[in-house]
C-alpha positions as CSV (number, residue, x, y, z in Angstrom):
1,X,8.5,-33.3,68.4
2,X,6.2,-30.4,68.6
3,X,7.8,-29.7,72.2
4,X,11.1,-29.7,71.1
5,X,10.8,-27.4,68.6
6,X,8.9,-25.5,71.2
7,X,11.3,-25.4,73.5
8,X,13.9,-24.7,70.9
9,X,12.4,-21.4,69.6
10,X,11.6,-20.3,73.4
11,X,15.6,-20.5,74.3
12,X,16.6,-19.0,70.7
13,X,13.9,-16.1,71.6
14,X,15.4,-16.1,75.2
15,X,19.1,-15.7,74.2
16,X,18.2,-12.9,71.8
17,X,16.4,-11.0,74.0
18,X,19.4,-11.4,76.4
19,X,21.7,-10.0,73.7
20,X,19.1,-7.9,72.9
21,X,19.1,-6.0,76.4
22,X,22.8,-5.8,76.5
23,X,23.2,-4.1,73.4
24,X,20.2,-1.4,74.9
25,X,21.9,-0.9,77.9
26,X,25.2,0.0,76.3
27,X,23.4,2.1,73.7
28,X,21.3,4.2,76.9
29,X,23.9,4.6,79.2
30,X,24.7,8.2,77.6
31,X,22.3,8.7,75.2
32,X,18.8,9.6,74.3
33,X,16.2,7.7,76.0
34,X,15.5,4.3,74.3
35,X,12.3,3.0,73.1
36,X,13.0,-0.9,72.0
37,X,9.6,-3.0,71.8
38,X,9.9,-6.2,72.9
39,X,10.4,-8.1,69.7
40,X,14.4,-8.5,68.7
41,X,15.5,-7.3,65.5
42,X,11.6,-5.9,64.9
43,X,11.7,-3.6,68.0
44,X,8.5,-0.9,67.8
45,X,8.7,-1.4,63.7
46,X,4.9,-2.6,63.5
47,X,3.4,0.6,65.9
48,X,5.5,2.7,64.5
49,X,4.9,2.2,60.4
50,X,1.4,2.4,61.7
51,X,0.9,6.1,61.6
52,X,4.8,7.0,62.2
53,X,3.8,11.3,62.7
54,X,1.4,10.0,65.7
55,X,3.9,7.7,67.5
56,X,6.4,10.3,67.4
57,X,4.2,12.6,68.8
58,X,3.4,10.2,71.8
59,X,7.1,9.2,72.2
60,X,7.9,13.0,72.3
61,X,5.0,14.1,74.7
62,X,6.6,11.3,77.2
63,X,10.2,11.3,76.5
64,X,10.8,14.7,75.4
65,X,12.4,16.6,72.3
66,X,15.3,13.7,72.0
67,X,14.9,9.9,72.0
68,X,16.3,6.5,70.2
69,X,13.9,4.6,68.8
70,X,14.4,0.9,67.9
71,X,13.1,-0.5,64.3
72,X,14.0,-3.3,62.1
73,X,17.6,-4.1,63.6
74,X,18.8,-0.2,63.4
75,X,18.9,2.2,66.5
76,X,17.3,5.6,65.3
77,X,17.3,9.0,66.8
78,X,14.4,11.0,66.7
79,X,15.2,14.4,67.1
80,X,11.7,16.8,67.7
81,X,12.8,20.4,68.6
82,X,12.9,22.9,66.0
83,X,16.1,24.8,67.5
84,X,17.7,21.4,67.5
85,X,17.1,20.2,64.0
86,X,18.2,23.1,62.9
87,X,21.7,23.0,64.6
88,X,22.0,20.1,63.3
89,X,21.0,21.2,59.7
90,X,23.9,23.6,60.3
91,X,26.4,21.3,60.9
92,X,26.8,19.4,57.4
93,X,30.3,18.1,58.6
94,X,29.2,15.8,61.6
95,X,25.7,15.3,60.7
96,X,26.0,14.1,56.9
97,X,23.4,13.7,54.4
98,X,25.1,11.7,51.6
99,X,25.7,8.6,53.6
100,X,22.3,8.2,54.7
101,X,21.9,8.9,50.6
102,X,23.7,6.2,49.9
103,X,22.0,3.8,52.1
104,X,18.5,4.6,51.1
105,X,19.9,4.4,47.5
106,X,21.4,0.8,48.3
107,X,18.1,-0.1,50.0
108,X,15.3,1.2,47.7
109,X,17.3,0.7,44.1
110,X,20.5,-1.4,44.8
111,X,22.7,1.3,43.8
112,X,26.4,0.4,43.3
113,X,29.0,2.6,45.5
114,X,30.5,5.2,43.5
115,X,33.8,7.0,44.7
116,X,33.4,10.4,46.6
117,X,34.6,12.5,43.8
118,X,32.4,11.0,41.1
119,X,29.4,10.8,43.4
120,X,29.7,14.7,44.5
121,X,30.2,15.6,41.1
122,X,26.6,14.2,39.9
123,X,25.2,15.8,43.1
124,X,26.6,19.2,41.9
125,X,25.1,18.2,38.6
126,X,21.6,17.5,39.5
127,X,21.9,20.6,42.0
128,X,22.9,23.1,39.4
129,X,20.4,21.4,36.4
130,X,17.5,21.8,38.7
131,X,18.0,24.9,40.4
132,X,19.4,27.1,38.1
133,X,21.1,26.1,34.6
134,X,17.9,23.5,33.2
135,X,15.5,24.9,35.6
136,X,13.7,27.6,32.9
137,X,14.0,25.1,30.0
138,X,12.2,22.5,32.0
139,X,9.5,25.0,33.2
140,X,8.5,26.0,29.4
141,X,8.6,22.5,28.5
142,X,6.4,21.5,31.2
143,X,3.9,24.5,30.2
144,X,3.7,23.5,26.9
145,X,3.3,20.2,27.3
146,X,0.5,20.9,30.0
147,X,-1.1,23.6,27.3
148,X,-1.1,20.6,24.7
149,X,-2.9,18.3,27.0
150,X,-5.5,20.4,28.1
151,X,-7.1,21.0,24.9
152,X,-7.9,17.7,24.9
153,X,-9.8,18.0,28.2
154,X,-11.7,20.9,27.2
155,X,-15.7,20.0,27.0
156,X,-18.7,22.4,27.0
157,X,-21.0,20.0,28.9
158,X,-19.9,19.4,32.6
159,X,-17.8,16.1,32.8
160,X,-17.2,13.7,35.6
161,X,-13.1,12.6,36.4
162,X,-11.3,11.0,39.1
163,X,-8.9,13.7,40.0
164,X,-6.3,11.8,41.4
165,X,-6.0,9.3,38.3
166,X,-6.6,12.5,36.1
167,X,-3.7,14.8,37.8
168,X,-1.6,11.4,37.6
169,X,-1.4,11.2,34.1
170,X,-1.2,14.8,33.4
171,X,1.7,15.6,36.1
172,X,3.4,12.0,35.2
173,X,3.5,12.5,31.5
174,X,4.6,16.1,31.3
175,X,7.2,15.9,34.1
176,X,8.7,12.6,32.5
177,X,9.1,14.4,28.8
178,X,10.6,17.4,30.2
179,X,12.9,15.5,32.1
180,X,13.6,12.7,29.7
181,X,13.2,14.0,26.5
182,X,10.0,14.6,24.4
183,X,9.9,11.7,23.2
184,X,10.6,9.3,25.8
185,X,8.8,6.0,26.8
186,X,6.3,7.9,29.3
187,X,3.4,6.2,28.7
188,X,5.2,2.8,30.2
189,X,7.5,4.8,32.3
190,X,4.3,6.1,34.1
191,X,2.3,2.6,33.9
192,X,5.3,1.1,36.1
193,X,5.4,4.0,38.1
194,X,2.2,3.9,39.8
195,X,2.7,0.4,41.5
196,X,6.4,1.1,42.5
197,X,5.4,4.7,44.0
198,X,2.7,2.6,46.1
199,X,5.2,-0.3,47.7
200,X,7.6,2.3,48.1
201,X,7.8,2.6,51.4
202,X,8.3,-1.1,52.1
203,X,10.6,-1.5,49.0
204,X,12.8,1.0,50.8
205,X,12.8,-0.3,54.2
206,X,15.5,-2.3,56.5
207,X,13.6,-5.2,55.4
208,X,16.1,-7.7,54.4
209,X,16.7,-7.8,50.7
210,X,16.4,-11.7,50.7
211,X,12.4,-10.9,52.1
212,X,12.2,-8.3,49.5
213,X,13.5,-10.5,46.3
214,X,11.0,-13.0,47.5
215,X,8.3,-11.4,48.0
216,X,8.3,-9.7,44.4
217,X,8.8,-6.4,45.7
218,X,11.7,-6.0,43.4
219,X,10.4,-7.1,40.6
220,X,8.0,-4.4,41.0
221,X,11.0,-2.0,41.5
222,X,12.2,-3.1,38.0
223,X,9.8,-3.2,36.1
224,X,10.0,0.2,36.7
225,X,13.5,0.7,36.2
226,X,13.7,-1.4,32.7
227,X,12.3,1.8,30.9
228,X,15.4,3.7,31.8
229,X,17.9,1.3,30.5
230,X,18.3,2.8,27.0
231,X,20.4,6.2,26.5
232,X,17.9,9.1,27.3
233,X,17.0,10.8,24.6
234,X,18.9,14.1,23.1
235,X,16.9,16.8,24.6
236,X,16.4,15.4,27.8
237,X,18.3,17.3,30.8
238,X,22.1,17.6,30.5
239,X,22.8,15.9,33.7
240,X,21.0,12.9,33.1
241,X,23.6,12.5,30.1
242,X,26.7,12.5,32.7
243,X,24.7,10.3,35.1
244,X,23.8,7.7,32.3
245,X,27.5,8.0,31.3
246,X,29.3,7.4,34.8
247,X,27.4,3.9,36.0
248,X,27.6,3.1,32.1
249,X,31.5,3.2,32.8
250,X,31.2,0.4,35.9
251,X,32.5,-2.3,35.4
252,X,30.0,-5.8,35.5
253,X,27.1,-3.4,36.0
254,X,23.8,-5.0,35.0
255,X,21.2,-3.3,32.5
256,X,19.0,-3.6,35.5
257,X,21.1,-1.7,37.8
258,X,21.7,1.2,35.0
259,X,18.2,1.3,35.2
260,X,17.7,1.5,38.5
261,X,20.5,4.4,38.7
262,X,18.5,6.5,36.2
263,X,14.8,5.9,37.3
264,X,15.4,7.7,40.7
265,X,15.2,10.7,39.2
266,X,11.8,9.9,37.9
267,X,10.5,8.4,40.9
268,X,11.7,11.5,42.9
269,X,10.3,13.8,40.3
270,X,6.8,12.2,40.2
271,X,6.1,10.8,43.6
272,X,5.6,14.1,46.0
273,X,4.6,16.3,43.1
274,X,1.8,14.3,41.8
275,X,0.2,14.2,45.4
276,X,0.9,17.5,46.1
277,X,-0.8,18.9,42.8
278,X,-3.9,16.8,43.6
279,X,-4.0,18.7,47.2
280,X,-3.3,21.9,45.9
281,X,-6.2,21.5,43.5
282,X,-9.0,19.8,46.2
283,X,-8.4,22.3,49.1
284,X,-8.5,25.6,46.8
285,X,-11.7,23.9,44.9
286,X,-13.3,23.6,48.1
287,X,-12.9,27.3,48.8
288,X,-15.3,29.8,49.1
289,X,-15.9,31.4,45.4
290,X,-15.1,34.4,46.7
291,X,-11.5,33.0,47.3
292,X,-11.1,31.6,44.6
293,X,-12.1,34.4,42.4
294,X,-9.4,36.0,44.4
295,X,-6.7,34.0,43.3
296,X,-7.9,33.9,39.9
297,X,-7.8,37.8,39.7
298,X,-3.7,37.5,41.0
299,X,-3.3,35.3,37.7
300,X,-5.2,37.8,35.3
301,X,-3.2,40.5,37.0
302,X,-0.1,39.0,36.8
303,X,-0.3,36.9,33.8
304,X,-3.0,38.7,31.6
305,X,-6.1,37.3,29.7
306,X,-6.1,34.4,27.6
307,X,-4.9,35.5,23.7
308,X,-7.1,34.9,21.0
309,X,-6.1,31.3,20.3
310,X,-7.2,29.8,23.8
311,X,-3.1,30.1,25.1
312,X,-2.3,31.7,28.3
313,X,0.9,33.3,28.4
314,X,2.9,32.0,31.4
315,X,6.6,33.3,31.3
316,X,8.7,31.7,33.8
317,X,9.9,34.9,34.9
318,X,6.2,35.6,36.6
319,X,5.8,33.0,38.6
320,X,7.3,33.7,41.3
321,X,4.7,36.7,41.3
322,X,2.2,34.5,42.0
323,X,2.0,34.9,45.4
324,X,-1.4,33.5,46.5
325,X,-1.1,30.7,44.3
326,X,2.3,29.9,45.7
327,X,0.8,30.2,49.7
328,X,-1.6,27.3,48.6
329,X,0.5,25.3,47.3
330,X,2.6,25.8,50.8
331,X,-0.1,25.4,53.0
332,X,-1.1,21.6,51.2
333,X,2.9,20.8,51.7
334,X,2.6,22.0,55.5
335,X,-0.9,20.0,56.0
336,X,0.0,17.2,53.9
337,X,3.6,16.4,54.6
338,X,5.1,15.3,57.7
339,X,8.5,15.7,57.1
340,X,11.2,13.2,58.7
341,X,14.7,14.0,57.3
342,X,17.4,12.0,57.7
343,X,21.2,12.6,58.6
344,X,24.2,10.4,59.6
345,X,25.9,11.6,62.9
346,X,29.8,10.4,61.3
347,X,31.8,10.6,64.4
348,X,30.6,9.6,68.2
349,X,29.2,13.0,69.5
350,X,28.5,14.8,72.7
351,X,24.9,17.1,71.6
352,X,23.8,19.8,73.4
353,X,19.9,20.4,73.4
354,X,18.1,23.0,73.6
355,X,17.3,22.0,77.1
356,X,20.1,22.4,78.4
357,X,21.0,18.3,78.4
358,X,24.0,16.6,76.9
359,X,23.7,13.6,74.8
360,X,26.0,10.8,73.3
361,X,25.2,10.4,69.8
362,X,27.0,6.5,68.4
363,X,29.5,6.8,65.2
364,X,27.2,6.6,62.1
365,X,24.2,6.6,64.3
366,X,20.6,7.4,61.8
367,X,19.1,10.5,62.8
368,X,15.6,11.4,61.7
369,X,14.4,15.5,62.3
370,X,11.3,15.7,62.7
371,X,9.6,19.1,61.2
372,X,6.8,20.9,63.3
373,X,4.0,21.5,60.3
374,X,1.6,20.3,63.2
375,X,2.2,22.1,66.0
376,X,-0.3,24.6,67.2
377,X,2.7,26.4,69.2
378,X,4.0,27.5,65.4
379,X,0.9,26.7,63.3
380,X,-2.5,28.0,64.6
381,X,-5.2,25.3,63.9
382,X,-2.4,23.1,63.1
383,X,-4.9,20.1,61.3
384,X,-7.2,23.3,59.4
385,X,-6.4,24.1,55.8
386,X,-6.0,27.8,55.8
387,X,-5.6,29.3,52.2
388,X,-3.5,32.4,53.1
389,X,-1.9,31.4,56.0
390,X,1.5,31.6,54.2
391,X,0.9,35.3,52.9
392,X,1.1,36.4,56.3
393,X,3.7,34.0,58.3
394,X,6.8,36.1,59.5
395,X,10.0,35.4,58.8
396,X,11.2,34.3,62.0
397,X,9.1,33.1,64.9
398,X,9.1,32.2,68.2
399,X,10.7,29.4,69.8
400,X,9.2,27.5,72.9
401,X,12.5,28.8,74.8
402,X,11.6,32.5,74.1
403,X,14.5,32.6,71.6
404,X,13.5,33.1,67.9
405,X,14.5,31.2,64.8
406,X,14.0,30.9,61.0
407,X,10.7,30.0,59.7
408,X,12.8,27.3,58.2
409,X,13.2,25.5,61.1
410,X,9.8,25.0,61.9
411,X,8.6,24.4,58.2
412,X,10.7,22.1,56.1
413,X,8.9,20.7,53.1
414,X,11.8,20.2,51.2
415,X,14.0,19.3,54.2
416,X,16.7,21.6,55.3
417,X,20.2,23.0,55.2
418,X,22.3,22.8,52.5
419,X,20.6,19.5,51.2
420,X,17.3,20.8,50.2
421,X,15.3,18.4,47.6
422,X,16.8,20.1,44.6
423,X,13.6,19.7,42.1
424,X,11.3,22.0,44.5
425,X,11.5,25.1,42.2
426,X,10.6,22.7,39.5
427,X,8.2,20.9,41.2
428,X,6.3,24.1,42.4
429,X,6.5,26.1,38.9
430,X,4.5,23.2,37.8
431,X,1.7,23.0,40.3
432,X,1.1,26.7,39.9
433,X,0.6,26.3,36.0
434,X,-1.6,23.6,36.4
435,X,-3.6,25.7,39.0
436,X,-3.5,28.8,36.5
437,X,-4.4,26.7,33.5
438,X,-7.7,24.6,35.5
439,X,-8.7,28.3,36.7
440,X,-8.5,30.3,33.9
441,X,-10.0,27.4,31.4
442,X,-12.3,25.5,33.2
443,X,-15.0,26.4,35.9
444,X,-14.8,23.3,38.3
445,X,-16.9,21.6,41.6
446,X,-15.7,19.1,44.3
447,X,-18.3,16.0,44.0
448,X,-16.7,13.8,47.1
449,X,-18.0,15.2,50.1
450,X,-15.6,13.6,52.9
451,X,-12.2,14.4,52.3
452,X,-10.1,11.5,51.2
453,X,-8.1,9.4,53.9
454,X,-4.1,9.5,53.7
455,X,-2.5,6.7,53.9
456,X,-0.5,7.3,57.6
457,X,1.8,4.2,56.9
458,X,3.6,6.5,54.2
459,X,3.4,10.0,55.8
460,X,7.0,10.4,56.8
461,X,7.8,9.8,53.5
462,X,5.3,11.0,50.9
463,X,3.4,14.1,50.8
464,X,-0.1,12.1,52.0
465,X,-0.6,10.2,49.6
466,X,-4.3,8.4,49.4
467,X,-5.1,5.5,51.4
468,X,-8.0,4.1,49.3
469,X,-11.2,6.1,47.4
470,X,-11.1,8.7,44.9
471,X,-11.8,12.6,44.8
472,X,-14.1,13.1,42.1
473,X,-14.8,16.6,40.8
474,X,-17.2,17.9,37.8
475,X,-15.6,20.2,35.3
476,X,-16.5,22.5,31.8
477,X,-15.1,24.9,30.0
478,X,-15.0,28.2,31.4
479,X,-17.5,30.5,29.5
């Protein structure tokens, strides 16, 4: 019996590896070169979600700047070369973002398909509410809320925390109630967030629903989403409102999905910024003093001394002003993030690289750009945190053809082209005040002597968050 069934799986494995290779060789005959494993439907999935920023490295050192890789039943182009990614970034029309949008949305939070008009319109929404129209409302709210909070922190004898648990509920409760309304349910809202943020990358995977419903992964992922069911609350952002209101009007939509529409927001509010923040903090803590006296006097000088009543004064109008703080912040993102964005090539496409070689790009064939934060050719001691290494970058720089090109190209911590992560002003204007709140009200030491490990399985799409450990740091009030 046992032979049977033996010989059963080895002519199943046998006749999917045969369809397996046909499919390859129809897929290589113009394209990239192809990199398929040996496992069907799996392909190079296990190596690859291993530590994803080394593979493609190796891939690209042997295949070059273009290849096709082969992961959990979809064929994926890997595209390396700075001057590349960014011709694709500039052409919106056959290399779309908002399909692969939907797909990841379908994937991670089994959103329902909305029609193109209503779907661009809450794009636009979140676009303009986050970049320009809600984007100084949200900033106060988030100072004051982070003002309130820290006077509960304050303590005259030095006092141990966990930084990353203590940055987590700061940044997740202040971020949630300017977003969602003052009085929203953050404290569960945040409580479910921590486990969804850390299956993430799974939930969101081409694993097959069926394997994820089983496994409890989505119950995980709605748990989550059951705090954003009810109406948000009046003075939470404006285009939350129309979102709530067009998948309320879908007809036979579950509470669950509602839910699931609205709490992407928070996720994609929290997850990067929390991590980031954390970062931002360890690397300019472990500073020389004489740094970080430096970057202390920029705040005084640009924001002034604390008033009488403890407050500093941080208009929203100043922080862009803040350049040092600001070229932290970006050098953690470069260090910390190894960017992978995605685009859909829409119709079957003849690309020229950089090189000088044609390719044959499939009809809605995944595309993943990869950015260069770790290349020494762009980045000198690409692994080294270097404080003010973004107060002196150019403009423009170099290419490894001679030919120069944006700075853009080459760093891409928000992505690029016209589909940058809309909530990156917010995002930073609230790292920097909780950088010029810790320095100006609290004088602060590093404990853990090894830096904490990132977790590699979640680079591409996280900025590194923690594989396991803690950062703990000593703190008092400033005197």
């Amino acid at each position: 019996m046992i032979t049977e069934a033996f010989i059963l799986l080895a002519i199943i494995y046998v006749a999917l590896m045969l369809f397996f290779n046909k499919v390859h060789r129809k897929v290589i005959s113009k394209g990239p070169p192809l990199i398929c494993g040996y496992i069907p439907f799996v392909g190079i999935a296990v190596e690859y979600g291993m530590d994803p920023r080394a593979k493609i490295a190796q891939l690209s050192k042997k295949y070059g700047d273009i290849f096709t890789i082969y992961v959990m039943g979809q064929f994926i182009t890997v595209v390396t070369n700075p001057v590349d990614v960014a011709k694709i970034y500039s052409s919106p029309k056959t290399f779309n973002f908002f399909e692969v949008g939907i797909e990841f949305g379908n994937r991670a939070f089994t959103l329902p398909r909305m029609d193109d008009q209503t779907n661009n319109t809450l794009i636009h929404d979140i676009h303009h509410g986050l970049q320009s129209q809600e984007l100084p409302v949200l900033t106060e709210r988030a100072n004051t809320f982070i003002q309130r909070d820290f006077k509960n922190f304050r303590s005259k004898d030095w006092k141990k925390v966990n930084l990353v648990e203590w940055v987590g509920d700061i940044i997740s409760s202040v971020t949630l109630r300017a977003v969602y309304g003052e009085n929203c349910n953050f404290k569960e809202m945040a409580k479910t967030f921590f486990p969804f943020d850390d299956k993430f990358a799974i939930i969101a995977s081409n694993i097959p629903f069926a394997v994820k419903k089983k496994t409890g992964l989505f119950d995980i992922r709605d748990s989550f989403a059951t705090n954003f069911v009810p109406r948000p609350e009046d003075d939470a952002c404006l285009f939350l409102h129309k979102r709530y209101d067009a998948f309320k009007g879908i007809k036979d939509l579950s509470s669950i999905q509602l839910g699931n529409a609205m709490s992407i927001i928070g996720w994609a509010a929290l997850t990067n910024t929390i991590t980031t923040t954390v970062w931002t903090i360890y690397h300019l803590l472990k500073q020389p003093q004489s740094v970080r006296d430096e970057v202390l006097d920029e705040i005084r000088d640009v924001l002034g001394e604390r008033s009488d009543g403890g407050a500093l004064e941080i208009p929203y109008e100043q922080l862009s002003n803040l350049k040092k703080v600001d070229a932290i912040v970006s050098e953690s993102l470069r260090l910390h993030f190894g960017v992978l964005s995605s685009r859909m090539c829409m119709k079957k496409h003849n690309f020229e690289s950089s090189s000088g070689r044609s390719y044959e790009l499939p009809a809605r064939g995944l595309m993943l750009l990869a950015s260069s934060h770790h290349d020494p050719h762009f980045f000198k001691d690409p692994e080294t945190f270097i404080w003010d290494r973004f107060l002196h970058m150019p403009s423009s720089v170099i290419a490894k053809n001679g030919k120069s090109i944006p700075l853009s190209s080459v760093y891409l911590p928000f992505g690029g082209g016209a589909n940058l992560c809309p909530g990156r002003f917010f995002a930073k204007n609230e790292i920097k005040i909780m950088v010029c709140l810790l320095l100006t009200s609290f004088d602060m030491k590093v404990e853990t002597e090894e830096e904490p490990e990132t977790d590699k399985m979640k680079w591409t799409l996280q900025v590194g968050p923690f594989k396991e450990g803690n950062i703990e740091i000593r703190y008092k009030n400033k005197e």
